[in-house]
N, C-alpha and C positions, 0 to 999 in steps of 0.2 A: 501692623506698626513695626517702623525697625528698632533692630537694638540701641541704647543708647553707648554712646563711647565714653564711657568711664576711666578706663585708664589708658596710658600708652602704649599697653602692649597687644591692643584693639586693632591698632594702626600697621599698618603693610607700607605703608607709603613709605619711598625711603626720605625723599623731601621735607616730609614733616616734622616741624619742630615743638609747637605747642599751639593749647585752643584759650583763649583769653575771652573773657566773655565770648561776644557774637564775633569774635574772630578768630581766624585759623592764622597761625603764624606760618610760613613754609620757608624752606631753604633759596637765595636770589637767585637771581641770572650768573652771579659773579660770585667769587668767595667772599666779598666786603659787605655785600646786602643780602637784606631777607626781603621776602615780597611778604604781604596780608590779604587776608580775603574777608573784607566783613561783608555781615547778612544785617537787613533790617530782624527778622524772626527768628527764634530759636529753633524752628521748626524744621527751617531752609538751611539751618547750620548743618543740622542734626542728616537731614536728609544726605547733602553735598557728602558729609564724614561717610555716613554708610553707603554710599555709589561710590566714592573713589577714595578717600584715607581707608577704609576699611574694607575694601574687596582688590583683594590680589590679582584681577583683571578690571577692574577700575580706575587705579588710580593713575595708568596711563592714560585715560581719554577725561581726566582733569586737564581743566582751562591749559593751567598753568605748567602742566606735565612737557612740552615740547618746548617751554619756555627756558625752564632750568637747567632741563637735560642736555641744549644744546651745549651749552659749558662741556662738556664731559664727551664731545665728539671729536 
């Protein structure tokens, strides 16, 4: 079972902004928007956070990791 992410300071990811129910808040493409990631389960939240908000080589092979980052290239 993995851990659950409690609080923020859990998260590695630098993108991430907040988890609201079944969704992840994260940083936009642009500085005027934020993207969301909702899950139908808490299960697949939960999992998504501990592969890539929570592992320090994870959280670049999130969906949305190449999406944001190009901003910053």
């Amino acid at each position: 079972m993995q851990p659950m992410l409690d609080t923020i300071t859990d998260v590695v990811c630098p993108f991430y902004h907040a988890q609201d129910g079944l969704k992840i808040k994260c940083e936009g493409f642009c500085s005027s928007c934020s993207l969301q990631i909702s899950f139908e389960r808490k299960e697949m939240l939960k999992l998504h956070q501990y592969r890539h908000c929570m592992d320090m080589r994870g959280y670049k092979k999130c969906p949305l990791y190449d999406v944001i980052n190009r901003q910053y290239e």
